[in-house]
N, C-alpha and C positions, 0 to 999 in steps of 0.2 A: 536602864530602859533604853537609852539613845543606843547604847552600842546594841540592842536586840533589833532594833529599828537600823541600823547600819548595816549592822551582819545579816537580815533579811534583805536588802537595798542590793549588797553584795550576792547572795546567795542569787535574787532574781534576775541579775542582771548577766550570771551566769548561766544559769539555764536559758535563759532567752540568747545569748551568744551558741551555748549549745545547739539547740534548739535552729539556730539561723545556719551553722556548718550540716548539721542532717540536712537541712532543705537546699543548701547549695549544693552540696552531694546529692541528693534528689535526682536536681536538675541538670547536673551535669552527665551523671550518669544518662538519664533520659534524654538528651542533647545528645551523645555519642550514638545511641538507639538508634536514634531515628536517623544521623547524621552516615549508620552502615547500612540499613535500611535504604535508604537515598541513594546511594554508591554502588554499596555491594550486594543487597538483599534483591529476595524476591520483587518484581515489576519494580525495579530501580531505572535510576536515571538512563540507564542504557539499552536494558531492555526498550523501557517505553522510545525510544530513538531508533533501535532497530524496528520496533512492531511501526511506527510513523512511517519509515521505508519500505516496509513488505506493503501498508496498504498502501503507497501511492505505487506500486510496482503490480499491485492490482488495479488500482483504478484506470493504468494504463492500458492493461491486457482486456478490463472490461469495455474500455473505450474501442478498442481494436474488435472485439467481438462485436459491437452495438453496430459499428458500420458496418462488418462484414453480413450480419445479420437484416442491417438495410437494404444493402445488394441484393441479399437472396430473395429479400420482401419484394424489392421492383422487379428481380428477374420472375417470380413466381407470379406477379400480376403481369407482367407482359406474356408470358407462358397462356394467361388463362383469358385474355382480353384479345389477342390477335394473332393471324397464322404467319404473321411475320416474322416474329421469333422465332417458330416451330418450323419453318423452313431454313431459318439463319444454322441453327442447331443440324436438321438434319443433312443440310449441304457439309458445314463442318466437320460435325463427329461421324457422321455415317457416308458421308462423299455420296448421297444421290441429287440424281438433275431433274428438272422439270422436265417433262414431255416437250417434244420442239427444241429442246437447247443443245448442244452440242455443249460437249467438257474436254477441254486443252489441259494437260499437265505437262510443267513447263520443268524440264529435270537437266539439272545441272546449273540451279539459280544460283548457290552459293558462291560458282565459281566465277558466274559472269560480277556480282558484286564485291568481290575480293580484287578482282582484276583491276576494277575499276577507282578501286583505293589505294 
C-alpha cells in the first residue's frame, strides 16, 4: 500500500513538473510574440516613432497655415473696413495716382544703391 501511495506521490509530481515546462513554453513562446510584434510587426516600435514625426511635421505646416490664414483674415478686414488699403493695393499692383498728384519713376535705383556699397 505505501509503495501505491509513493508511486502515485511520484507519478504527480511528474505531471505537475510536466505540466510546469508546457506553461513555460507557453510563455515563452508568447514573450517572443509579442517581443517581434514590438520590433518588427505591424505598428511596432518604429513605425509608432516615425508616425510621432510626420505628426509633429504636420503640426508645424498646420501652425504655418493658422498664421498665414490670420494675415489674410486682417488683410480681408482691412479690405472691407477702409479705403486705405484699397488705395495702398491699387497704387501697388495697378500703379494708379490720385487726381492732383503727380507720379515720379525713379529708374536706375539699383545701381545708384550698389554704388553706394
Amino acid at each position: 500500500m505505501a509503495f501505491f501511495v509513493v508511486l502515485s506521490v511520484y507519478y504527480s509530481q511528474i505531471l505537475i513538473i510536466s505540466i510546469m515546462k508546457r506553461l513555460l513554453f507557453a510563455l515563452i513562446v508568447l514573450l517572443a510574440m509579442l517581443q517581434y510584434r514590438l520590433w518588427l510587426g505591424d505598428k511596432s516600435l518604429a513605425d509608432s516613432i516615425h508616425l510621432q514625426e510626420q505628426i509633429k511635421l504636420q503640426q508645424e505646416s498646420n501652425a504655418q497655415l493658422v498664421a498665414r490664414n490670420q494675415v489674410l483674415r486682417e488683410e480681408i478686414n482691412d479690405l472691407r473696413s477702409g479705403t486705405e488699403a484699397l488705395e495702398e493695393r491699387a497704387r501697388n499692383e495697378l500703379g494708379m495716382v490720385k487726381e492732383g498728384e503727380t507720379f515720379f519713376r525713379v529708374v536706375g535705383g539699383d545701381r545708384l544703391t550698389k554704388q553706394n556699397n
